[in-house]
N, C-alpha and C positions, 0 to 999 in steps of 0.2 A: 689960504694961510696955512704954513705948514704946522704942523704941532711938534711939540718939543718932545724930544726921546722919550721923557718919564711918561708922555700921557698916548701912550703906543703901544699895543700888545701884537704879539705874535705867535700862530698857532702851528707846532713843528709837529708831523704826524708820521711815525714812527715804528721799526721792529723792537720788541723789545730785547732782543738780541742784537743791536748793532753796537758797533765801537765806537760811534762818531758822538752817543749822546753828552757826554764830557765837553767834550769840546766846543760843541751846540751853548749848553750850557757856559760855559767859561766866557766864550765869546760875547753874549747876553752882558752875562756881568759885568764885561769891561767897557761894553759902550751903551749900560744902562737902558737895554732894553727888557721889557717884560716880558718872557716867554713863558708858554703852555703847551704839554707835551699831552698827544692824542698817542694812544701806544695800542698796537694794534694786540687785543687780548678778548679770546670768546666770550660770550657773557658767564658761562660758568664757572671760569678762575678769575673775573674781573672782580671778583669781591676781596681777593684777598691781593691785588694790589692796590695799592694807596694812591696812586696818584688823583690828577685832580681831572683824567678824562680816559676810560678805556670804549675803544671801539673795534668790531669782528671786521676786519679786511676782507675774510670770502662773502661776505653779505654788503656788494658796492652802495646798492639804495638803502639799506637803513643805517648802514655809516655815514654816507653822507646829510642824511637827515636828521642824525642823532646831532652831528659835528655843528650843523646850521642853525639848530635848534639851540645848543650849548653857545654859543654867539648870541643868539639874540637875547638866549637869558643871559648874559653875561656883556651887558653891553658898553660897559665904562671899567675901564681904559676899553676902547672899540679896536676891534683885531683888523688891524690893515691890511695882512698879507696871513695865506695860508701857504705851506709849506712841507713838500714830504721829502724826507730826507734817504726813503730806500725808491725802489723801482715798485713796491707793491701798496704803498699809500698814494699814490702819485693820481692815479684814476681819481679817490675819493680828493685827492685837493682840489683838482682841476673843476670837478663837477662842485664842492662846495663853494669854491670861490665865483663860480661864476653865477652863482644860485644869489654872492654875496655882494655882487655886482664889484669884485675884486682886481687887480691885475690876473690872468688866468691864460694857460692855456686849453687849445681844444682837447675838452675831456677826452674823444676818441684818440688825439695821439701820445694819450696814456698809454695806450692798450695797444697803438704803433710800436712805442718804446719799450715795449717788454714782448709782446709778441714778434718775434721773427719774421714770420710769414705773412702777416699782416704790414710788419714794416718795408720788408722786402717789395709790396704790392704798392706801398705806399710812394716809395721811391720810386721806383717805378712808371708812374703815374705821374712824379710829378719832373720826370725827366730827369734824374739821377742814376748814372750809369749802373746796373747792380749784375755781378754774377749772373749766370745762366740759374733756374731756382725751379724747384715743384714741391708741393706737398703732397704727402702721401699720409693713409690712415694708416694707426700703428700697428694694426692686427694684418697690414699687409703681408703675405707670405715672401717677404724680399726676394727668393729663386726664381721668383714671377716676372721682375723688374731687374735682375741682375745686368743683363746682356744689355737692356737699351739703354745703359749709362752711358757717359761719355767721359772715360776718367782720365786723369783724378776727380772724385767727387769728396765732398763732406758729408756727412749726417750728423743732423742736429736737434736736440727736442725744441719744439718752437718756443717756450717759458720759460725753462731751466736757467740759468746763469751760473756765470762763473767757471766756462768750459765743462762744465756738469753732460756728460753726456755726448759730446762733440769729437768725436770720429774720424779720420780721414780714410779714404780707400782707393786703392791702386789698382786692384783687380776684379774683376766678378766675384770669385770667391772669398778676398779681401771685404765686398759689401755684402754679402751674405751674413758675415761674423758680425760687422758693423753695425749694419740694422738688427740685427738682435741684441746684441750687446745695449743699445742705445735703447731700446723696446723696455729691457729687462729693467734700466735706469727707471724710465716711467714708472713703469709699475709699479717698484719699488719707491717712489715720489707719492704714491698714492695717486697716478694719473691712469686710469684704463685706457689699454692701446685699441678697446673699440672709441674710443673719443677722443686721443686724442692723437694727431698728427706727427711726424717728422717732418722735417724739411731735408730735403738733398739738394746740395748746391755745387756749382764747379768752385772745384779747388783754384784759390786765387794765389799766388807765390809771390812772393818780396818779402821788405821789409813791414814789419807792425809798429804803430805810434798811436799815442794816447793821446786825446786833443781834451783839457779841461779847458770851459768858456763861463762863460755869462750874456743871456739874450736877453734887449733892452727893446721892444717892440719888433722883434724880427733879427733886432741889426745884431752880430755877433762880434763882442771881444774875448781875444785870446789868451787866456790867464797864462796859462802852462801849453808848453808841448814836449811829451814825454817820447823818449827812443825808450824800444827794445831792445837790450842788443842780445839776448838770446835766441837763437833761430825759433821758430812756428812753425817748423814743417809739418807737424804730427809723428808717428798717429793721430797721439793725443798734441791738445795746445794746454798745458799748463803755463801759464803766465809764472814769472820769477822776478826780474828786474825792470824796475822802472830809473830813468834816470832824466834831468833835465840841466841844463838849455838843453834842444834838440843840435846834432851835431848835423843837420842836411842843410843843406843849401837853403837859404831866404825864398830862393825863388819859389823851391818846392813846399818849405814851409808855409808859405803866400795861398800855395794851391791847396794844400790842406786845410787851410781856415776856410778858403772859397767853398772847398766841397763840405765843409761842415755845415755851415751856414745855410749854403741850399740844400743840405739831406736836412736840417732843422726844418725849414720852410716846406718842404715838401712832408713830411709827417706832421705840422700843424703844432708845434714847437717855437712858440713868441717869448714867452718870458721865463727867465731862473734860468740855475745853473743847467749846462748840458756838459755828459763826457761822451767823449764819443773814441772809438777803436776803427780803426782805417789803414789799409795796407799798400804801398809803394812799390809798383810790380817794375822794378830795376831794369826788367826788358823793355818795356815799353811807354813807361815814365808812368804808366797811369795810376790814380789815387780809386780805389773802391772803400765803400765804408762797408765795414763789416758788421757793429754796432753804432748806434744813439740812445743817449737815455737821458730824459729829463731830469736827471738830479747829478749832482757833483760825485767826481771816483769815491769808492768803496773802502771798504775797511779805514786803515790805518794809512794809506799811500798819502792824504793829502794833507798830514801833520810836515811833510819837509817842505812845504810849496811857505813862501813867509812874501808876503808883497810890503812896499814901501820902508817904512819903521817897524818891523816885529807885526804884520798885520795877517791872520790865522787866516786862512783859504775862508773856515765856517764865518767868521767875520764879517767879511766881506760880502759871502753870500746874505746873510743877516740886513746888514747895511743895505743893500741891492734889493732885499726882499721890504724890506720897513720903509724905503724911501727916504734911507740917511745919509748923508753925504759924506761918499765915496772918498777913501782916500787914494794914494798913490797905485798905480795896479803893477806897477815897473819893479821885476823879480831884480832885477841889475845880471852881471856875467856870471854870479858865482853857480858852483855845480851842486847838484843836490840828488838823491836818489835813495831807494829801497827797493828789499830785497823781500817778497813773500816767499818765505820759506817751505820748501814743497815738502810732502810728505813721503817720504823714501819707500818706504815700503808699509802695508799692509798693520796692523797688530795692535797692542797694548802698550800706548805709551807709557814709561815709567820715568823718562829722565831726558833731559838735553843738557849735556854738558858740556865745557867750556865755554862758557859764557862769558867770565871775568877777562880770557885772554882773547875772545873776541872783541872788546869791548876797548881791549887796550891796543887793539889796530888805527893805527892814525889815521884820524877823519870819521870815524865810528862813531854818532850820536847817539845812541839806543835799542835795545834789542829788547823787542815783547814779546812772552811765548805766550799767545792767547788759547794753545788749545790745553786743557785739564790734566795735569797728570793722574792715570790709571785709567783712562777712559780709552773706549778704542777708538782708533784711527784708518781712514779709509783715503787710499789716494785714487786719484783723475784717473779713468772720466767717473768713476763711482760716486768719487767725494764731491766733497763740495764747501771744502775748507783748505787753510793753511797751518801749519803747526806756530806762525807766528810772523813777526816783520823783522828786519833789521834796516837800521835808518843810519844814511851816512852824508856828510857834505865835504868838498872840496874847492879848489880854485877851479877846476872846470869837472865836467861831466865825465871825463874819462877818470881822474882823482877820486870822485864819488864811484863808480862804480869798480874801480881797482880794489877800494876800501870795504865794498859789500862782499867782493868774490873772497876775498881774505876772509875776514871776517866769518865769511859760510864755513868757511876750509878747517875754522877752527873748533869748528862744533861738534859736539859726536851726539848720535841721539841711541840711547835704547829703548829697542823696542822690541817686548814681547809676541811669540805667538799668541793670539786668542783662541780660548778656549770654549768651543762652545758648550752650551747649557744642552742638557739630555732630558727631556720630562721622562720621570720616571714614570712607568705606566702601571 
């Protein structure tokens, strides 16, 4: 017998840094579901947040024991579905849920989906075509390994996200700079390069697309399929525009949900949202998946995604996870897309201006600066942020993204040099 929404809780386990909890939230509200936010906070600053569940995400066994434990004392309304909504709770839902005899996936393709190198083997394994690949330790002397490249290669930290780190190289001495530069990333992550690895992989060339889904025992439907249409050649891959419909062919769109589906199946990926990033090599039709990840696109990108009647991507996910029935998943023709705003250069931010006449670009729904003014700012591969989004729709995808490039054109940002601090001695 199914139970009715009111008598349902859901437990969403969380940065407490991300943007999406708003929306998490709002979605709950409108279809009268209970939710509980697990927010991942040390135990030494969890006293001085409020909420009504703090757990350490670098500690996976007693997070998820704390989490298992907080359900059983909590047992009315019973939590049906556990849920992380970044790439670094995802481990701990997978292992509490299945402790909870839940819908779940396999705890290890947590640790597929944020690890690299591990996904990379995974795929691999389970006969999904991938790049040519190696790990290397990061204290490697890269002059050592220059020559047996076979370039272009990438270098990439195997956890970092968000292009954080990710390299391309064209020459010997090209990966010389590369693998240090990307080493230095680590470190500076608080990763030591005696522990932890890079991956080098062959450079893939085409086009990038953004594949948002939802997995129902395996089977995969296709929410969104997002084009790039800014080239990825590197160096660097800072990501900028997403746009949708996808403007490729059916057939090739067909073959991207295929090969999403079985890189899902092969990393051990059955239930919840997945996004995944995948590249269309234009010479030789073929699809490579670059990333998967068990949880739905990032930041702010999947406030333009609206299915059926006004129905919010988180929604849906929500519904999907609670066991409530599903409504329309059909986006219809109209065009829709965003703009992460890359960070130009270096410095102190103090201002992004023109905003008002960005704003007054036709087809322009919104513009968030999410990063602080006075704080400084750090661009790719160093960084590991955006200065903001800009959100636009149209009658088709080329309309939305006519209206984002406008829109960028009209902004000015200042940005100071930073000044570093000198301890006086």
């Amino acid at each position: 017998m199914t139970r009715p929404i009111s008598d349902r809780r859901l437990l969403l386990i969380m940065s407490p840094a991300t943007y999406r909890a708003g929306a998490f939230r709002d979605a709950a509200a409108r279809i009268g579901l209970e939710i509980v936010v697990a927010v991942d906070m040390p135990d030494p600053l969890a006293g001085r947040y409020h909420g009504q569940l703090t757990l350490d995400f670098q500690d996976v066994d007693e997070a998820t024991s704390r989490l298992v434990a907080w359900v059983h004392d909590h047992a009315e309304p019973p939590v049906v579905a556990v849920l992380a909504v970044d790439d670094r709770g995802s481990e701990i839902a997978a292992r509490a849920s299945q402790q909870l005899g839940l819908p779940h996936n396999d705890p290890a393709s947590a640790l597929a989906a944020r690890d690299k190198w591990v996904m990379r083997q995974a795929l691999e394994r389970g006969g999904v075509p991938v790049p040519r690949f190696e790990a290397v330790s990061a204290d490697t002397d890269p002059a050592t390994i220059a020559h047996q490249q076979a370039y272009p290669v990438v270098v990439k930290p195997t956890l970092l996200s968000g292009s954080r780190g990710v390299i391309r190289a064209d020459t010997a001495d090209g990966f010389i700079e590369a693998f240090s530069r990307t080493r230095r990333v680590l470190e500076r992550s608080g990763m030591p390069a005696d522990t932890f690895p890079i991956l080098i992989e062959q450079y893939v060339p085409g086009d990038e697309v953004a594949l948002e889904g939802l997995l129902t025992d395996g089977g995969l439907a296709t929410l969104a399929l997002f084009d790039k249409p800014d080239p990825l050649d590197g160096p660097f891959f800072e990501e900028t525009i997403y746009v949708t419909p996808s403007r490729l062919p059916v057939d090739v769109q067909s073959a991207i949900s295929r090969r999403s589906a079985e890189s899902a199946r092969a990393i051990g990926l059955r239930n919840g949202p997945v996004h995944a990033e995948l590249r269309i090599d234009q010479a030789t039709g073929d699809i490579w998946m670059i990333e998967l990840a068990g949880r739905s696109i990032g930041g702010l990108c999947g406030s333009v995604l609206e299915f059926g009647t006004g129905i919010s991507l988180e929604e849906l996910i929500l519904r999907h996870a609670a066991g409530i029935e599903m409504p329309s998943t059909d986006r219809g023709g109209d065009g829709a897309g965003v703009m992460m705003i890359p960070i130009p250069r270096g410095g102190m931010l103090r201002e992004v201006g023109g905003q008002q006449e960005a704003l007054a670009v036709r087809g322009v729904t919104g513009i968030e600066i999410t990063t602080p003014y006075n704080q400084p700012i750090v661009p790719l591969p160093e960084g590991e942020s955006y200065l903001g989004f800009i959100f636009a729709e149209g009658a088709t995808a080329a309309d939305a993204e006519a209206a984002l490039r406008e829109a960028h054109a009209r902004l000015t940002f200042r940005i100071d040099p930073a000044i570093p601090l000198m301890r006086r001695k």
